[in-house]
C-alpha positions in Angstrom: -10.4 15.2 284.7 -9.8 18.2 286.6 -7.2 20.6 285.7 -8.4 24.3 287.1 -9.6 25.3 283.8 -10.5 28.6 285.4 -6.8 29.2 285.8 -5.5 32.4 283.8 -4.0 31.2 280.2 -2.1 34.7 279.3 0.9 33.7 279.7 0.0 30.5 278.1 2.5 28.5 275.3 0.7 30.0 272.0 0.5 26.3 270.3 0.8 22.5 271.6 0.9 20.1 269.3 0.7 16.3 269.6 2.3 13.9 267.4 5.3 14.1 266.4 4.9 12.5 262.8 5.6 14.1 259.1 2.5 16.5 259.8 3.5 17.7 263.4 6.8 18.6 262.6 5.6 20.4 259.3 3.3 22.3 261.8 6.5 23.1 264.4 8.7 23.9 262.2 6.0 26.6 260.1 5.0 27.9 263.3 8.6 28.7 264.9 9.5 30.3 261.1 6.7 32.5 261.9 7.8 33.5 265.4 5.2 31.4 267.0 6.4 29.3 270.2 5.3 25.9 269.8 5.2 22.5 271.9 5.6 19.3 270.0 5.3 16.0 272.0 5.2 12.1 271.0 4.6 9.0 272.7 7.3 7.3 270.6 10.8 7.6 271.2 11.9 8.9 268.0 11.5 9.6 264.2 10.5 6.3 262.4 13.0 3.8 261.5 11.0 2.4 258.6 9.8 3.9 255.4 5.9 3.7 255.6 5.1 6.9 253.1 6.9 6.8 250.3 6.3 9.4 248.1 6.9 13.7 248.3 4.4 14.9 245.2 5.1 18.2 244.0 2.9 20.5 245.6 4.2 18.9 248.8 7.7 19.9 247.4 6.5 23.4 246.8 5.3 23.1 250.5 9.2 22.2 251.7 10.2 25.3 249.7 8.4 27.9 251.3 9.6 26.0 254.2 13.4 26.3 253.3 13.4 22.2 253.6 13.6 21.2 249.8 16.7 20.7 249.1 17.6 18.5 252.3 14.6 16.8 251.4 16.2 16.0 247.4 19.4 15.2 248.7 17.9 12.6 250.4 15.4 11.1 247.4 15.3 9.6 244.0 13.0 11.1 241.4 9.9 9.2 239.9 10.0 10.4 236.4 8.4 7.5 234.6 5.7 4.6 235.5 4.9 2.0 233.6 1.5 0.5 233.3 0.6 -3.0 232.8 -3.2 -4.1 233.0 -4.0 -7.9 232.8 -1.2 -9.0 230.9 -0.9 -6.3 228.9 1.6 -3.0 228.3 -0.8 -0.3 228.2 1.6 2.5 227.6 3.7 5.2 230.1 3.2 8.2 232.6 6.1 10.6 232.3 5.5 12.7 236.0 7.9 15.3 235.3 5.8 17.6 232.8 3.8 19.5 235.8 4.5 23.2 235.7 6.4 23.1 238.6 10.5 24.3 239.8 9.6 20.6 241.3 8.0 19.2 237.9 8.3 15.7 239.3 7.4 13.0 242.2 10.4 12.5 244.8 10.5 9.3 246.8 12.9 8.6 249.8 10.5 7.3 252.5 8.9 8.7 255.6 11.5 8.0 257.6 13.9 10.2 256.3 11.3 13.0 255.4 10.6 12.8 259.5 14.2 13.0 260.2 15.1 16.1 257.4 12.1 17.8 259.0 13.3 17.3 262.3 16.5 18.8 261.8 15.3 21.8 260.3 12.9 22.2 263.9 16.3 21.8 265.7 17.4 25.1 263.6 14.7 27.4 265.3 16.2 26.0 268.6 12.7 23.6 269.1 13.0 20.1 270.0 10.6 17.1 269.8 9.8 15.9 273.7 9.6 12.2 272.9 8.1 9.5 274.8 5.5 12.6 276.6 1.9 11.0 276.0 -1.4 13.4 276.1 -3.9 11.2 278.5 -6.7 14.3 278.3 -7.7 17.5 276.9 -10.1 20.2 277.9 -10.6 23.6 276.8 -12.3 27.0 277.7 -12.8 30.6 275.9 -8.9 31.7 277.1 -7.1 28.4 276.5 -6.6 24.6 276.4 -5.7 22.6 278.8 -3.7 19.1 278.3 -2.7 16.4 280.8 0.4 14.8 280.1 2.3 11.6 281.1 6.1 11.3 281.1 8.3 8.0 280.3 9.2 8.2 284.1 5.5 8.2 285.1 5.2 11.6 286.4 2.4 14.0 284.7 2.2 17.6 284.1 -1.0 19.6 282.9 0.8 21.9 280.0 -1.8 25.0 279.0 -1.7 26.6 275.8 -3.8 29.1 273.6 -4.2 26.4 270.7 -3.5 22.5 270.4 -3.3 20.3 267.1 -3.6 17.2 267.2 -1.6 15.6 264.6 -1.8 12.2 266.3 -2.8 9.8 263.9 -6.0 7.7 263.5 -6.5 6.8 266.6 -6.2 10.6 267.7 -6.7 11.1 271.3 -7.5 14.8 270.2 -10.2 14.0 268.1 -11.5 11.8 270.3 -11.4 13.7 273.4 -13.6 16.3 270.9 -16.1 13.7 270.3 -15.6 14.2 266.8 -17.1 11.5 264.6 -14.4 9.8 262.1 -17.0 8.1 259.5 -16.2 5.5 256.8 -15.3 1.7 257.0 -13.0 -0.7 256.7 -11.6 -2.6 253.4 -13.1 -6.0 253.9 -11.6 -9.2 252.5 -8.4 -7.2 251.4 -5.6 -6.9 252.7 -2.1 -5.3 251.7 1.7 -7.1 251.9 4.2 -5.2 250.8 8.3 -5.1 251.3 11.3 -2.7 250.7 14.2 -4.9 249.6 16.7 -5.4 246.2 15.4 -7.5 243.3 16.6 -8.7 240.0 14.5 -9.5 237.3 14.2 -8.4 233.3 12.6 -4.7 233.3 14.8 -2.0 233.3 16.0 0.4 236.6 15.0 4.1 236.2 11.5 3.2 236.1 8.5 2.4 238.1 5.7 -0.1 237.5 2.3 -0.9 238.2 0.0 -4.0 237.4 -3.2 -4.0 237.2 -4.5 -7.8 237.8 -8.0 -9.9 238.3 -6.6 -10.2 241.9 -5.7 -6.7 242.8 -2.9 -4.1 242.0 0.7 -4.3 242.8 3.0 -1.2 242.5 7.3 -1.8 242.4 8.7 1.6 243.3 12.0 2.6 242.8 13.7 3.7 246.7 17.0 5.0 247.1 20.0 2.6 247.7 19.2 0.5 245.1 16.0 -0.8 247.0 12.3 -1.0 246.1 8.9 -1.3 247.3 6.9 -3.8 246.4 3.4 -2.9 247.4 0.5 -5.4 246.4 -3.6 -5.8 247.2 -4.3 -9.5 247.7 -7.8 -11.2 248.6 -8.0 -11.6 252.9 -8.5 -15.4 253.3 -7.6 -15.0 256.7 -8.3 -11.6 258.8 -6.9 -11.9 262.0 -3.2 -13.2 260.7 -1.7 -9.7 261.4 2.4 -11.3 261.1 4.2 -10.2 258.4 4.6 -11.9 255.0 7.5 -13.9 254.6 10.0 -12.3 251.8 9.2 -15.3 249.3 5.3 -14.7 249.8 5.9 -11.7 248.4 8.4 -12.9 246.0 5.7 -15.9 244.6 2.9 -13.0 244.8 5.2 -10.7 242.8 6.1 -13.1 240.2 1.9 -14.7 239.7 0.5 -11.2 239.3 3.1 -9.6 237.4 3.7 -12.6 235.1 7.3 -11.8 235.6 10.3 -13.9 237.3 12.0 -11.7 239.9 14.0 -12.6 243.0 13.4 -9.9 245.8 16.8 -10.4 248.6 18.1 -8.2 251.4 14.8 -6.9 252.9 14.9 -4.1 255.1 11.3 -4.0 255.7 7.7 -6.5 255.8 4.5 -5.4 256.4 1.2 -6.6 256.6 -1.8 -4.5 256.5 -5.5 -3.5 256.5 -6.6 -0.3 255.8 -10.0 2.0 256.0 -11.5 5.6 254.4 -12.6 7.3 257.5 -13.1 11.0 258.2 -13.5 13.5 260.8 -17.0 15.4 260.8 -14.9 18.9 261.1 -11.5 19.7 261.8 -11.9 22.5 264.6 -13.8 23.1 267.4 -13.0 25.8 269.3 -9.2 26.2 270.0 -8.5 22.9 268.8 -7.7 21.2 265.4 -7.0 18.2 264.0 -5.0 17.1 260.8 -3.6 14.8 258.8 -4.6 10.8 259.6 -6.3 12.3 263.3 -8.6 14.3 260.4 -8.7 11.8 257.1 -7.7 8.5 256.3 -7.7 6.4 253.2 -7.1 3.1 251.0 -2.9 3.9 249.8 -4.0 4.6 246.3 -1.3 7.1 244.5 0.8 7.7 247.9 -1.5 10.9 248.8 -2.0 10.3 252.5 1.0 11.8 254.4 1.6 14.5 251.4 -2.1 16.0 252.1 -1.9 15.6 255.7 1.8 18.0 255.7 -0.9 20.3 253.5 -3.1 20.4 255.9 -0.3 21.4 258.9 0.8 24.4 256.3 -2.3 25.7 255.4 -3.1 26.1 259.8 0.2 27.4 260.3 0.2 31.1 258.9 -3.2 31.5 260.2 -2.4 30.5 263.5 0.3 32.6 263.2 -1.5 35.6 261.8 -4.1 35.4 264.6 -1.8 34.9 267.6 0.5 38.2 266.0 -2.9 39.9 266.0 -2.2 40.4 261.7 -5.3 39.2 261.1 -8.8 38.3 262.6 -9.5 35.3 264.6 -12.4 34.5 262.3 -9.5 33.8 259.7 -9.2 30.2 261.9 -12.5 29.2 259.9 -11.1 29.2 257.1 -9.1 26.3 257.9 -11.7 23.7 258.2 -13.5 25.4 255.3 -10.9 24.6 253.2 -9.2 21.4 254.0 -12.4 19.6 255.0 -13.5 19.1 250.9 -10.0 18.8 250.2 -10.2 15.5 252.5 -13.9 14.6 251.0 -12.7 14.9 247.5 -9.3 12.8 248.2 -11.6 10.0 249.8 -14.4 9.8 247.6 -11.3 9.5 244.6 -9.3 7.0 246.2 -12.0 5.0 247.2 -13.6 5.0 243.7 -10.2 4.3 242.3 -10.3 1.2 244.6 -13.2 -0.3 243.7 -13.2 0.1 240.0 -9.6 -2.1 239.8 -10.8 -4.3 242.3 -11.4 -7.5 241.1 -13.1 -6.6 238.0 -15.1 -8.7 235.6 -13.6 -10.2 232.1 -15.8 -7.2 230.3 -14.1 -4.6 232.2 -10.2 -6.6 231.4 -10.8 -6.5 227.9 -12.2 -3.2 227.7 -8.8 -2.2 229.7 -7.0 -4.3 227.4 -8.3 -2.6 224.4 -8.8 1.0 225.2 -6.2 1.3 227.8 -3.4 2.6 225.2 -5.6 5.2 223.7 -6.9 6.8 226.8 -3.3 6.5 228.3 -2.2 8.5 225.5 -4.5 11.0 225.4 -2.3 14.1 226.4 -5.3 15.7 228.1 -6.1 12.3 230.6 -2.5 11.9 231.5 -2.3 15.9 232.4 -5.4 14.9 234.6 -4.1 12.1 236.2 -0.9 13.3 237.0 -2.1 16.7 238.4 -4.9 14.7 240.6 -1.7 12.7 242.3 0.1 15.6 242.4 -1.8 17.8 244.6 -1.2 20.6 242.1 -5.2 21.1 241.2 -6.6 21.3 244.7 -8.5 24.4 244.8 -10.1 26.5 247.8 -11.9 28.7 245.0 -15.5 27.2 245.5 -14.7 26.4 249.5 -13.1 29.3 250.9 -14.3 32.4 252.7 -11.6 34.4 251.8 -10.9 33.6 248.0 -12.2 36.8 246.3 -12.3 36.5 242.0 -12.7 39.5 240.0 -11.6 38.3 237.0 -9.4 40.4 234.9 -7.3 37.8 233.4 -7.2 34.1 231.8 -5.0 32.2 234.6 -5.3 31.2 237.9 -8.4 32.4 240.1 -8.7 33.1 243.4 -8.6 29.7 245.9 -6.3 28.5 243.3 -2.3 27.3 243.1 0.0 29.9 242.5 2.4 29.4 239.5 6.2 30.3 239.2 8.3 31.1 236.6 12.2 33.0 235.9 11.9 36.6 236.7 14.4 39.2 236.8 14.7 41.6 239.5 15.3 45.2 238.0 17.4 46.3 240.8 20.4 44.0 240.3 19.4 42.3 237.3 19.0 39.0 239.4 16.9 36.3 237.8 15.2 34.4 240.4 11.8 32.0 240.4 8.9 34.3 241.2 8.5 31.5 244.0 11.4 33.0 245.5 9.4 36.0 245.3 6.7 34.3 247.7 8.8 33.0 250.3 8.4 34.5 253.7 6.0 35.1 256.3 3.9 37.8 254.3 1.4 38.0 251.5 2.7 39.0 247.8 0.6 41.9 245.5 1.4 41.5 241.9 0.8 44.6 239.9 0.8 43.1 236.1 1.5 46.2 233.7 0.2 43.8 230.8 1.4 43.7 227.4 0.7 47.7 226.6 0.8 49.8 229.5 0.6 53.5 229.7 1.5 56.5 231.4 -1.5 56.6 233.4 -1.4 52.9 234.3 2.2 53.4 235.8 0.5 56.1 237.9 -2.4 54.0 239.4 0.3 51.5 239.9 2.1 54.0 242.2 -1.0 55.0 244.3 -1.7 51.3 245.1 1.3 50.8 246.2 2.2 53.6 248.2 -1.5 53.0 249.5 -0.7 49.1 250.3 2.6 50.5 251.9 1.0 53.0 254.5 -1.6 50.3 255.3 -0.4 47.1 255.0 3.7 47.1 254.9 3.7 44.3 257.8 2.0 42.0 255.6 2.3 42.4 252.4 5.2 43.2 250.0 4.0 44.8 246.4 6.3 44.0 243.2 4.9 45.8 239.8 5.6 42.9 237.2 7.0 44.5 233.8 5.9 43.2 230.2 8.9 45.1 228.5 12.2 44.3 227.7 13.8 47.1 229.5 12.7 49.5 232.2 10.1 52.2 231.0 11.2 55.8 231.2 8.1 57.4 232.5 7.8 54.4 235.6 6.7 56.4 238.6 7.4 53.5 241.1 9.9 53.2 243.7 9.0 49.5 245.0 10.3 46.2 243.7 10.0 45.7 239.9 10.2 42.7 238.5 11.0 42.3 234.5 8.9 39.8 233.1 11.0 40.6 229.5 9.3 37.8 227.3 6.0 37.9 229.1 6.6 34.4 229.9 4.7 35.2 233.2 2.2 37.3 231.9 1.2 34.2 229.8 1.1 32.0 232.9 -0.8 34.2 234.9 -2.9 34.8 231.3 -2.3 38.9 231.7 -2.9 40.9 229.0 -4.2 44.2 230.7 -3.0 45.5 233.7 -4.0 43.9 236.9 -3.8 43.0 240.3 -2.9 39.2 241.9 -2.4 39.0 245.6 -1.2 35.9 246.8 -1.5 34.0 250.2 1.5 33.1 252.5 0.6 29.3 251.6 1.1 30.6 248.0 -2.3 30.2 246.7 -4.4 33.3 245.2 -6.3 34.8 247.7 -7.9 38.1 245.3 -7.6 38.6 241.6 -8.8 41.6 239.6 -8.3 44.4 237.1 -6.3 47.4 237.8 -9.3 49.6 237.4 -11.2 47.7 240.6 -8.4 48.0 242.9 -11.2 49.5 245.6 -12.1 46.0 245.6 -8.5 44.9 246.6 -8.7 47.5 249.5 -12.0 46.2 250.9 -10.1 42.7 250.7 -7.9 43.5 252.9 -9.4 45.1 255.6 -11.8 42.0 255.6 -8.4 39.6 256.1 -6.5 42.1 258.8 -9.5 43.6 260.5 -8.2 47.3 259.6 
């Protein structure tokens, strides 16, 4: 292809993106929050009219909040607050989800069809629309720009140019392929999946969900709005090149063998066959061009992570696209993408896949051993708090991974590359209580000033020249709020920034604060630098390493 790549890209769009799915319209709709103006195109002619992903974990709901999207999102969901567990024949005990430390303590499921539509309609709000049924046919690049040819329903093409493209376009991604990037991994042989969204009536109860774990494979019946579930089960592949879809009483039969249950499944509103593979890209970037979600990473459906990691990935790009293209920050801050989602995607597939293997088919040894031990290590608090904060998203870290996660201790909570936590605050200036999360939203970074548990005259002063310090430098992109262990406002404060009360030290405890110190947090609301009060120079040096100043 030739497309007169020499041609000037200044007054270029700043970001194309292609695919239109969950994880492309999570990116458009982050970018046009931040200002940034933004292309989103799709070969299909609309938002999916099927469920496919089920599940919204809760970092990914923490994700829709900074967004503004959550609450369209709930409206539209059921909560999954309990799961039963059932392993070859047997009741091996429960998994409450809705004890993560979270304003979203708990797993939301209402399909990716309507999580595509909710996030669609918040695009339409920046006055952005998706351009359906425009396919990308090639991509090339140079130091200024990218260039993109692109096919319309009517036939006629158009080269669109842009400063940055994402290609969000599944697992067959023309983007990454056009890159040459390699997408390692292999197939699931001899399995295959059958699943269907439908009503049933059998013995066990509604308000929960349930897996089985049999010699066979695992089957999963999740609870959907409507009154519907999904019944989602791993069957041996007698026959790999029947690709129709399972009649409702296959399922049905399958449901009742494995489960040892007797349940009739009627209305179905969806039947699918499947086959599915772990594959990953080698890298995520090159140049001015990134990959995420399935174009990046794709693996077996084990604990409904797929989509949920893949709208991660769109949120982490999105403030540092938008930082660099504002000229807030340096371009090298675009490295930091791959740096940190590429392990994230490693870690997911190396679990998933091990998951996969170890209740696949499994001897009579390993059944008994289930069998027996399965109750006690379900009811260890300490495995379930594992377990559920592995599905949930809520302990993946960029501490060990990313460039600009800078730890100087100074306290016993989160470090830096780690997940911000949230709790009731009270704003001093109109006695508002509000979830420090609320603190977070926007398009800036947050500086926590903890006074600790016994702060002095003179810590209230080194507060003050921080602030006004931050202020004169920084007041574009960060916003500094002094967090208070008292239960009223102390006479001798020398501070004329936001104060926040923190009356019971229920935050101090969260954040494990018990001398003053300093906690600057990310736009994606993860820590980015942590330290004591006394090592603010550190903090300073920080940030002229994020914002080149």
């Amino acid at each position: 292809m030739t497309m007169n790549m020499a041609q000037d890209h200044a007054n270029a769009l700043d970001v194309l993106i292609i695919g239109a799915g969950p994880v492309g319209l999570t990116l458009a709709c982050e970018l046009s929050r931040y200002g940034i103006s933004c292309r989103i195109i799709d070969r299909d002619s609309g938002t999916k009219s099927i469920s496919k992903a089920l599940i919204l974990h809760v970092r990914t709901q923490e994700v829709f909040d900074a967004m503004g999207a959550i609450a369209a999102e709930k409206a539209v969901s059921v909560p999954l607050r309990r799961i039963s567990l059932h392993a070859y024949g047997k009741l091996i005990g429960h998994l409450h989800s809705d004890t993560i430390d979270s304003p979203h303590p708990h797993p939301i499921i209402l399909g990716q069809d309507r999580t595509e539509h909710v996030l669609e309609e918040h695009l339409h709000s920046f006055g952005v629309k998706v351009e359906w049924q425009v396919e990308a046919i090639d991509v090339e690049q140079n130091e200024a720009g990218v260039s993109v040819k692109l096919r319309h329903a009517d036939g006629s093409e158009e080269v669109a140019r842009a400063k940055y493209l994402v290609g969000c376009d599944g697992a067959h991604s023309i983007v990454r392929k056009r890159l040459g990037l390699s997408f390692e991994g292999a197939k699931y042989e001899n399995e295959q999946f059958i699943q269907t969204d439908a009503k049933i009536r059998w013995t066990l109860p509604k308000g929960t969900s349930y897996l089985f774990l049999t010699p066979f494979g695992y089957m999963m019946v999740i609870e959907m709005p409507d009154d519907i579930v999904r019944v989602f089960i791993s069957l041996a592949d007698p026959d790999p090149s029947n690709e129709t879809p399972p009649t409702l009483q296959e399922v049905q039969d399958a449901l009742n063998q494995l489960g040892g249950v007797e349940a009739e499944l009627y209305e179905p509103v969806w039947l699918a066959r499947y086959r599915t593979s772990h594959r990953r890209a080698d890298r995520f970037r090159q140049g001015r061009i990134f990959v995420a979600g399935d174009a990046g990473h794709i693996h077996v459906p084990l604990g409904g992570q797929g989509m949920n990691t893949g709208i991660q990935d769109a949120f982490n790009l999105a403030w540092k696209l938008a930082y660099t293209l504002q000229s807030k920050a340096t371009p090298d801050l675009l490295d930091t993408y791959n740096a940190e989602r590429v392990p994230v995607a490693e870690a997911l597939l190396a679990g998933t896949d091990k998951g996969y293997r170890i209740i696949l088919h499994p001897n009579e040894l390993k059944q008994n051993a289930v069998r027996l031990f399965g109750p006690f290590i379900v009811g260890q608090e300490s495995i379930r708090t594992k377990i559920l904060h592995t599905l949930e998203e809520v302990d993946i870290s960029y501490k060990d991974t990313s460039p600009i996660s800078e730890d100087h201790g100074g306290s016993n909570g989160p470090t830096a590359g780690e997940r911000a936590l949230s709790a009731p605050i009270v704003r001093l200036a109109n006695k508002e209580t509000v979830e420090l999360f609320e603190i977070f939203r926007g398009t800036h970074w947050t500086l926590l000033l903890f006074s600790g548990q016994k702060a002095t005259d003179e810590i209230y002063q080194q507060f003050a020249v921080v602030g006004r310090t931050i202020s004169e430098k920084y007041s574009q992109v960060v916003r500094s709020h002094l967090v208070v262990n008292a239960m009223k406002e102390p006479p001798t404060l020398c501070w004329d920034g936001s104060t926040l009360m923190d009356s019971e030290g229920d935050l101090h405890d969260k954040y494990g604060v018990s001398s003053a110190c300093l906690y600057l947090i990310r736009p994606d609301w993860y820590v980015g630098f942590r330290s004591r009060l006394i090592e603010s120079d550190h903090l300073m040096d920080y940030l002229s390493k994020i914002f080149g100043l």
